[in-house]
C-alpha positions as CSV (number, residue, x, y, z in Angstrom):
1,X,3.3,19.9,-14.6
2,X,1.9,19.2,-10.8
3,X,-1.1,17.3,-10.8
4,X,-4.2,20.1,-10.3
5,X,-5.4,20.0,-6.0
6,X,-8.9,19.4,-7.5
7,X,-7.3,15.4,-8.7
8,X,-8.6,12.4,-7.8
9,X,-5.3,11.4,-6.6
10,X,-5.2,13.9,-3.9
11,X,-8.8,13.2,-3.1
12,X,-8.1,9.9,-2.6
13,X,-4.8,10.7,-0.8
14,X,-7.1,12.1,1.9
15,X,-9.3,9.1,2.6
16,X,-6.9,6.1,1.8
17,X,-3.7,7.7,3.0
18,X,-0.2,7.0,0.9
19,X,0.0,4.3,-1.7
20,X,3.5,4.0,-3.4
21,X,2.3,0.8,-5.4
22,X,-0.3,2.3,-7.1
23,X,0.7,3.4,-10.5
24,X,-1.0,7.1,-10.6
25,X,2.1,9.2,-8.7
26,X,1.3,13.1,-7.5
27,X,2.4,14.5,-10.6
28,X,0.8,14.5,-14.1
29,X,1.7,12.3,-16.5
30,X,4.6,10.4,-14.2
31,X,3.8,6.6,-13.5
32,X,5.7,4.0,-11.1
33,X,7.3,1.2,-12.8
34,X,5.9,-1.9,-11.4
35,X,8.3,-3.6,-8.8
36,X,9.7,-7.1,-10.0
37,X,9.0,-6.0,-12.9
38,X,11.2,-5.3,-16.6
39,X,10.6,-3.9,-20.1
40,X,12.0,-4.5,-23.4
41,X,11.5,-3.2,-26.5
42,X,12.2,0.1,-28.3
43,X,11.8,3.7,-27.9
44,X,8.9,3.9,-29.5
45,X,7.4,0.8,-27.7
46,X,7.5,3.2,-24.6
47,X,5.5,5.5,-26.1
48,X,2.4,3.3,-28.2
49,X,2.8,-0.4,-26.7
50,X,4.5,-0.2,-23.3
51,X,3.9,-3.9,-21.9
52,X,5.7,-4.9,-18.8
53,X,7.1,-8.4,-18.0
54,X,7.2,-9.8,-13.9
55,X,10.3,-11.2,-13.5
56,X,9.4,-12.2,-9.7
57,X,6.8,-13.3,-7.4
58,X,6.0,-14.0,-4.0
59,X,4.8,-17.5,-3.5
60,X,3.2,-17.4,0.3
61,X,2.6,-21.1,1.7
62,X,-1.0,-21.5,2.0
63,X,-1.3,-25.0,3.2
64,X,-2.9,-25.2,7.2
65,X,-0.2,-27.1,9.2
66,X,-0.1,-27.6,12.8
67,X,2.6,-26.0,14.7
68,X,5.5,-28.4,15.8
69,X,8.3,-27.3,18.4
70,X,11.3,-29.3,16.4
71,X,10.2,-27.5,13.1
72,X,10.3,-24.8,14.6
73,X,13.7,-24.4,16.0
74,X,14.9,-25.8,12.1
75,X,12.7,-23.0,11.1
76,X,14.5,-20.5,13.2
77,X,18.1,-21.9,12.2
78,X,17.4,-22.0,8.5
79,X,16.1,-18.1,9.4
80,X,19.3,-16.8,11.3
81,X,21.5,-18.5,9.1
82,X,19.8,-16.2,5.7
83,X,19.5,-12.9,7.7
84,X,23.5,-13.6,8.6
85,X,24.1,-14.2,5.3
86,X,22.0,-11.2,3.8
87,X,24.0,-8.9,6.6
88,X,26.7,-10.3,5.6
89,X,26.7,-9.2,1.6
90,X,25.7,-5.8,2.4
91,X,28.7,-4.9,4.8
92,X,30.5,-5.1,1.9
93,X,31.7,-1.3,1.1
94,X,34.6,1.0,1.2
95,X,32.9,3.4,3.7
96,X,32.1,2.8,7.2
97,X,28.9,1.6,7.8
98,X,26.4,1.8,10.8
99,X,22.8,0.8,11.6
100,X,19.5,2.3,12.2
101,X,18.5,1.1,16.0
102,X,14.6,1.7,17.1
103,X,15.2,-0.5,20.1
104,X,12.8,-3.3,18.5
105,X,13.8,-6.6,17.7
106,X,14.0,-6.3,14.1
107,X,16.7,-3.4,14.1
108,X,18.7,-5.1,17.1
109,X,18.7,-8.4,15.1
110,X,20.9,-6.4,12.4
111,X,23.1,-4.4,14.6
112,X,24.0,-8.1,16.6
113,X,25.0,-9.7,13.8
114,X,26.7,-6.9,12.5
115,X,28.8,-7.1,15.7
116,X,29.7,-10.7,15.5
117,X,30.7,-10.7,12.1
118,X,32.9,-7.2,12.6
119,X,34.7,-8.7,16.3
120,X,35.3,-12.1,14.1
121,X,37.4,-9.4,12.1
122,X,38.4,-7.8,14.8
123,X,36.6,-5.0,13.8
124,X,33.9,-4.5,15.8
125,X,34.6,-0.8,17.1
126,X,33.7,0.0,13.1
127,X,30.3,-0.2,13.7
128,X,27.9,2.4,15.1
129,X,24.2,3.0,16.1
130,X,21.6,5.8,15.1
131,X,18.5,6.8,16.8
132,X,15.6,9.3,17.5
133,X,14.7,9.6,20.7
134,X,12.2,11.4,22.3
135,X,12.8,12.6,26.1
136,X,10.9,16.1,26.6
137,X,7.9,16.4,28.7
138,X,4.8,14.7,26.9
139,X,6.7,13.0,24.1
140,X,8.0,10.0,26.6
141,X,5.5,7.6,25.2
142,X,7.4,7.5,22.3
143,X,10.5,7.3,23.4
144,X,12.4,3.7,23.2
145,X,16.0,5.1,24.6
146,X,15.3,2.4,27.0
147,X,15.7,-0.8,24.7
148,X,18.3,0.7,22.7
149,X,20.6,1.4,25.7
150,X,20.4,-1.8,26.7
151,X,21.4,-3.2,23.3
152,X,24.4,-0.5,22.9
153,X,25.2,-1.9,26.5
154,X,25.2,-5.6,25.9
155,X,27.2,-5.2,22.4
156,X,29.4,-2.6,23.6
157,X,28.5,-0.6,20.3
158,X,28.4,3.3,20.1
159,X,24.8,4.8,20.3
160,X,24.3,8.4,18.5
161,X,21.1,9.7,19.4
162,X,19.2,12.5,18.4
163,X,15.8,14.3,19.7
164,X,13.4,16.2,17.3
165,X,13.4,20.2,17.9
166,X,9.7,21.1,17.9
167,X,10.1,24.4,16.9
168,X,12.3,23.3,13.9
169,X,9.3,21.0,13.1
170,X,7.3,22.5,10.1
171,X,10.5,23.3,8.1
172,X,11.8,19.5,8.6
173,X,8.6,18.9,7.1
174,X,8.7,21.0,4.5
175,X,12.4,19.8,3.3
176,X,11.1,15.7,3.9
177,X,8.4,16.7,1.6
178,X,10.9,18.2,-1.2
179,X,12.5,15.0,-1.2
180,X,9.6,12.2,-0.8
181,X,7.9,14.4,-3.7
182,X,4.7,12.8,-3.1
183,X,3.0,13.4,0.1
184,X,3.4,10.3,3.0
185,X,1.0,9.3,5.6
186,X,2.8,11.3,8.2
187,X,5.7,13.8,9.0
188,X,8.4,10.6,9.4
189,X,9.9,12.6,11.7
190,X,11.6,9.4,13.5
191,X,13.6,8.1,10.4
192,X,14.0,11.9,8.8
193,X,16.1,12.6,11.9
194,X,17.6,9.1,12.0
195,X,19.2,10.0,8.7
196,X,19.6,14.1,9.7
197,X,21.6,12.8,12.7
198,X,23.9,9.9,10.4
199,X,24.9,12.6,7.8
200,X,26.4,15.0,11.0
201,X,29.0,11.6,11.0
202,X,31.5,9.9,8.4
203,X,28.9,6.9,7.9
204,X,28.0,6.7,4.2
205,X,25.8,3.1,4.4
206,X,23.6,2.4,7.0
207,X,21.4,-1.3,7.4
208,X,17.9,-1.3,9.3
209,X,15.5,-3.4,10.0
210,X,12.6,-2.5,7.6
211,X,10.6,-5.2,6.1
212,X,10.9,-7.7,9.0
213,X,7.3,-7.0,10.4
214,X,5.5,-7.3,7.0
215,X,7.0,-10.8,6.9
216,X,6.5,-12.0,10.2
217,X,2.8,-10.8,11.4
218,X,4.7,-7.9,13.7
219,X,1.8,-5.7,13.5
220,X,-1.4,-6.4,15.5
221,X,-3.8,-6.3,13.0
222,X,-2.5,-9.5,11.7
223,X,-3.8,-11.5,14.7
224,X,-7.0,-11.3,13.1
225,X,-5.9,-13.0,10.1
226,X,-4.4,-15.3,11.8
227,X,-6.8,-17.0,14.5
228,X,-9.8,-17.8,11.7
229,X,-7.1,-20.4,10.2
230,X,-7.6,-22.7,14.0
231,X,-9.5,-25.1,15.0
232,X,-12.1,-24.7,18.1
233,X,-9.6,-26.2,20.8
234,X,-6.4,-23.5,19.1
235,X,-8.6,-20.6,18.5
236,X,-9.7,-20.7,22.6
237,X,-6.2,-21.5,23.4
238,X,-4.7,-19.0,20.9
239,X,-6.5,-16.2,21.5
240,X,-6.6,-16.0,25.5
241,X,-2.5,-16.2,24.8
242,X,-3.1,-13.1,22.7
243,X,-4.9,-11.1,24.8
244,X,-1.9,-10.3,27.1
245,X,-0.3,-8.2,24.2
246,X,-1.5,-4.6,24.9
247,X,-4.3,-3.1,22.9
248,X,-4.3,-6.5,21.2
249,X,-8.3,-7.0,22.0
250,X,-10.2,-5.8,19.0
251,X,-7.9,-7.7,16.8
252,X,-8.4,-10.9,19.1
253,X,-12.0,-10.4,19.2
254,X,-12.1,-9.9,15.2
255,X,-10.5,-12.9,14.5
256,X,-12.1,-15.0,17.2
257,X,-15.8,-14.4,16.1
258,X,-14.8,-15.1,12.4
259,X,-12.7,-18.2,13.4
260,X,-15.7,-19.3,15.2
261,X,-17.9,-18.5,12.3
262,X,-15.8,-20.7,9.8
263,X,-16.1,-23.7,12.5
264,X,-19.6,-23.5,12.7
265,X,-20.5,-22.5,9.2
266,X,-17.4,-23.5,7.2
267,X,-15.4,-22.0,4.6
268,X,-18.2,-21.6,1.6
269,X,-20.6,-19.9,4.5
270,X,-18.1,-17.6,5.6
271,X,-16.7,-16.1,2.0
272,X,-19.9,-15.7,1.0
273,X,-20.8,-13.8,4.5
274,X,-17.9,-11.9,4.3
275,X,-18.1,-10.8,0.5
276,X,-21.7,-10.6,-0.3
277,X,-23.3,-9.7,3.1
278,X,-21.1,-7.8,5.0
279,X,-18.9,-6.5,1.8
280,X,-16.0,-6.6,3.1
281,X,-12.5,-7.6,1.5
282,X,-10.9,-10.2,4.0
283,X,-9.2,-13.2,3.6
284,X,-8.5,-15.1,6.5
285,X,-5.2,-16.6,5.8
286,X,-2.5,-15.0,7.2
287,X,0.4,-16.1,5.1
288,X,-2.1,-14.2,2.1
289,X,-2.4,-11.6,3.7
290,X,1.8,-10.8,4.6
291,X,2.3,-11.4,0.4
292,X,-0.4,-9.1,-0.2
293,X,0.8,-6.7,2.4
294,X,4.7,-7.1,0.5
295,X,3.7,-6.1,-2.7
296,X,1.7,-2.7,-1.4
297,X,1.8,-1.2,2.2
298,X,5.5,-2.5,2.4
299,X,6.1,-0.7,-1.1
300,X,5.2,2.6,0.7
301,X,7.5,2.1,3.6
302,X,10.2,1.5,1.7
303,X,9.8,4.3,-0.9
304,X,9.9,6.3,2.4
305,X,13.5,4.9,3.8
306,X,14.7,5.4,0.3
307,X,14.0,9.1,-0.1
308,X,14.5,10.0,3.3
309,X,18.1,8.2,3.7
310,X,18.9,9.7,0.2
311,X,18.0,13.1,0.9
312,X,20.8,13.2,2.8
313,X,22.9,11.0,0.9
314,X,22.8,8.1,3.0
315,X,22.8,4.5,1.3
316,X,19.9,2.5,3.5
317,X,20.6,-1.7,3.1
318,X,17.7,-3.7,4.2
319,X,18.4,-7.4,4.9
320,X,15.5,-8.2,5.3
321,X,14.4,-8.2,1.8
322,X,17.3,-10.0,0.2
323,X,15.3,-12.1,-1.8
324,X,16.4,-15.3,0.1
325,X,14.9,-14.7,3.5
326,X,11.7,-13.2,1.6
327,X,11.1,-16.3,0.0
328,X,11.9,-18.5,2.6
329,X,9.8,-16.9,5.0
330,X,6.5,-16.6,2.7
331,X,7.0,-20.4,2.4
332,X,7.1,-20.6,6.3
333,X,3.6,-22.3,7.4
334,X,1.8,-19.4,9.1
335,X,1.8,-21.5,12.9
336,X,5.6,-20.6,13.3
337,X,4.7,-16.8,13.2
338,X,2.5,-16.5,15.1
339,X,2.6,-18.9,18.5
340,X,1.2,-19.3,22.0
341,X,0.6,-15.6,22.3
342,X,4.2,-13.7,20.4
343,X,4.4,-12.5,17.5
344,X,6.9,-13.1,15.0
345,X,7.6,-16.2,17.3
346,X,10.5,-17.5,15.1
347,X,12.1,-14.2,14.8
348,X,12.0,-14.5,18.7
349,X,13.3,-18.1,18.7
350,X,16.0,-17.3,16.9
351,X,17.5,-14.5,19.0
352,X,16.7,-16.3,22.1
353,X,19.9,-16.7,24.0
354,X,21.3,-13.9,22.0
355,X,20.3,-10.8,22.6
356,X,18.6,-9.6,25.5
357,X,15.4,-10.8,26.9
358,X,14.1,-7.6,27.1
359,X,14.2,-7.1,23.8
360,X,13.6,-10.7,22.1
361,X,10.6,-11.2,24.2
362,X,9.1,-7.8,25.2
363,X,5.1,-7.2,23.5
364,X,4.6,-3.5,24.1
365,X,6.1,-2.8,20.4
366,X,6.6,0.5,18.7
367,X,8.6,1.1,16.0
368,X,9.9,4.7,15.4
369,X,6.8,6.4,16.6
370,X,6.2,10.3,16.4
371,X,4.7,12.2,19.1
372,X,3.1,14.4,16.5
373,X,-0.3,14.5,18.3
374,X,2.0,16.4,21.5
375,X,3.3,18.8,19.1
376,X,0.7,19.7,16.8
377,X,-2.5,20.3,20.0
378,X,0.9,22.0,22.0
379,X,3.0,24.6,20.9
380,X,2.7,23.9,17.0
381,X,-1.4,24.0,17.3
382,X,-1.8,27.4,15.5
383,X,0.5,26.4,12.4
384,X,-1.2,23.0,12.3
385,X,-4.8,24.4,11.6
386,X,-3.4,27.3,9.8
387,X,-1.8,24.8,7.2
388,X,-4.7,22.7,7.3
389,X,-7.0,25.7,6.9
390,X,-5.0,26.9,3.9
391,X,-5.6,23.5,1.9
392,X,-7.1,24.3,-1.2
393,X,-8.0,20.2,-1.8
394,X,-9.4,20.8,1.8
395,X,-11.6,22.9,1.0
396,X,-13.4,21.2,-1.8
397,X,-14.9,18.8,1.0
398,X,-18.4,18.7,2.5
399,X,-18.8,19.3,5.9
400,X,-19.6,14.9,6.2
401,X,-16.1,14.3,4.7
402,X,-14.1,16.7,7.3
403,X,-11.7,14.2,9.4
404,X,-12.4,14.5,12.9
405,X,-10.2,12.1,13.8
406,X,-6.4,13.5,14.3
407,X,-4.7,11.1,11.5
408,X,-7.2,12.3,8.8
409,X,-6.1,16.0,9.8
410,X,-2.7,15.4,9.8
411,X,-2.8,13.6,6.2
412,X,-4.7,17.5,5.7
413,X,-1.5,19.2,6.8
414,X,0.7,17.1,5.1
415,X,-1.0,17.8,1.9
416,X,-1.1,21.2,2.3
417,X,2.4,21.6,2.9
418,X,2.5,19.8,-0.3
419,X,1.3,22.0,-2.2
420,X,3.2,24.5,-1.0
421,X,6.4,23.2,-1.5
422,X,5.1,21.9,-5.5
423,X,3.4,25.1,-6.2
424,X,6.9,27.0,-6.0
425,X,5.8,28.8,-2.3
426,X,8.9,27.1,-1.3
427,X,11.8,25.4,-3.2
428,X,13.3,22.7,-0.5
């Protein structure tokens, strides 16, 4: 039985967005099993005392150390040498295998050392790339073509591309929806067509990059978790360096105030501020943060890859969450990943010399974006308020709780589409 569009769940769907790692799925009476997680016991256990053991856990390193350039380097070694390893074990098939390429350093990483270790066999024509790209007038902004030409170039490797069709747009949403079953935080138009675009090809396994940013502070927001943790001096130094990333300033200005706050105030002063005053969950540590961020937004991305690579029965590998290079890198003091104004500094370091610099060291980062804005106020506008119109969760809401802004709509379309496809309107 579908969960009623009068739940909590979908309610909560609406102002929160997607949360894989919560327990509660779309559907009544269906629960995720905890990750790192087992059970044992009988059949009737399940039913009347179903208790769950953690088998694993993430230990981040919380200790403050001061960044140190000969660490560093052994800290980028020890890093290349796992990811190798972890590439290594997951070549191992009796299909040909490819990679997902967004053009970022995270995905390029994979598909270099996929290269090295296929020409040390002397079979480095084996492997090939995959891509969305996005080249039609007033979806350019999204388009990374540019970076992952230059890797295809550099490593001689073929690059399969493949641009979105707007017009085929709210059916590929409708079928991703079929398969995700519950509804995501956007159409994942980028990776649906990534794996749309493998299964034209005889490629059965495919490795990406997923998991790498959650790790290593990739996102922007983590600057702000990050710059609390330094003294006066640092914090000055630190976040002038940061401000040269683009649209960095609100996370630099966030973390500079509350860095400044501990100094003055200290650590008791600023908890208490934070909690009781201003009530506001934030712990400014950002190695705490990255674990925390591993155990739930992470779960949600990689539920995604999962169900959109197996829809069409595509095995998706993901080095970077061999267990290895997880643990190795939550034990990595917080100074090495973020440095003198980079992100993911030793993920840099490491492919420095390696692969391009226009990759390794380039700060405008993307990561399979969607120009869903373009083609849902363009030439898919009438659908888009149609669906969202047609939401029967929707229309439950006061007029204070309709989104203005144009995520909070789209999460509206994508739920009504959900309930579309689950109310038997359409069958995938």
């Amino acid at each position: 039985m579908f969960v009623s569009t009068k739940s909590s769940i979908a309610q909560s769907y609406l102002k929160l967005g997607c949360r894989e790692y919560l327990k509660e799925t779309a559907f009544e009476n269906i629960y995720r099993f905890d990750f790192a997680h087992y059970f044992e016991g009988d059949i009737e256990e399940i039913f009347h005392n179903f208790k769950l053991n953690r088998y694993w856990d993430i230990k981040p390193n919380l200790r403050g150390e001061k960044f140190d350039q000969r660490k560093a380097k052994e800290y980028a070694e020890k890093y290349y040498n796992l990811l190798e390893d972890a590439v290594r074990i997951r070549l191992r098939a009796d299909v040909k295998i490819g990679s997902a390429l967004s053009g970022g350093l995270d995905s390029s990483s994979i598909v270099y050392i996929i290269n090295k270790l296929l020409k040390a066999q002397k079979k480095e024509e084996l492997q090939e790339t995959f891509s969305s790209v996005y080249k039609s007038e007033g979806t350019e902004r999204c388009d990374e073509s540019q970076f992952i030409n230059i890797i295809a170039k550099k490593l001689n490797v073929k690059s399969n591309q493949i641009e979105p069709k707007e017009e085929e747009i709210p059916s590929e949403i409708e079928k991703m929806i079929w398969h995700l079953e519950n509804p995501p935080e956007n159409s994942l138009m980028s990776s649906w067509h990534t794996y749309k675009l493998i299964s034209s090809t005889d490629v059965k396994v495919v490795l990406n990059g997923q998991g790498a940013d959650e790790q290593f502070a990739g996102y922007l927001g983590y600057i702000q978790y990050y710059l609390p943790s330094l003294s006066l001096l640092n914090l000055i130094k630190e976040s002038l360096a940061l401000l040269k990333i683009k649209d960095s300033w609100r996370y630099v200005l966030k973390g500079f105030l509350i860095g400044l706050y501990r100094i003055i105030f200290g650590d008791k002063i600023l908890n208490f501020t934070l909690k009781k005053v201003l009530k506001k969950n934030f712990e400014p540590d950002l190695n705490k943060k990255l674990a925390e961020d591993i155990k739930t937004g992470l779960v949600t991305l990689l539920h995604y890859d999962d169900h959109t690579s197996m829809a069409y029965s595509i095995e998706s590998r993901l080095p970077f969450m061999d267990y290895r290079v997880v643990e190795s890198l939550a034990s990595m003091p917080a100074c090495y990943k973020i440095h003198n104004g980079w992100t993911k500094y030793i993920a840099r370091l490491a492919f420095d010399g390696k692969l391009p610099d226009d990759i390794v060291w380039r700060k405008d980062k993307m990561g399979w974006p969607i120009p869903e804005k373009t083609w849902f106020e363009g030439e898919l506008k009438r659908w888009f308020y149609d669906k969202i119109n047609s939401c029967e969760i929707c229309k439950m809401l006061r007029e204070s709780e309709i989104p203005k802004r144009f995520n909070e709509k789209l999460r509206m379309l994508i739920l009504s589409v959900w309930e579309d496809v689950f109310n038997g309107s359409k069958n995938g």
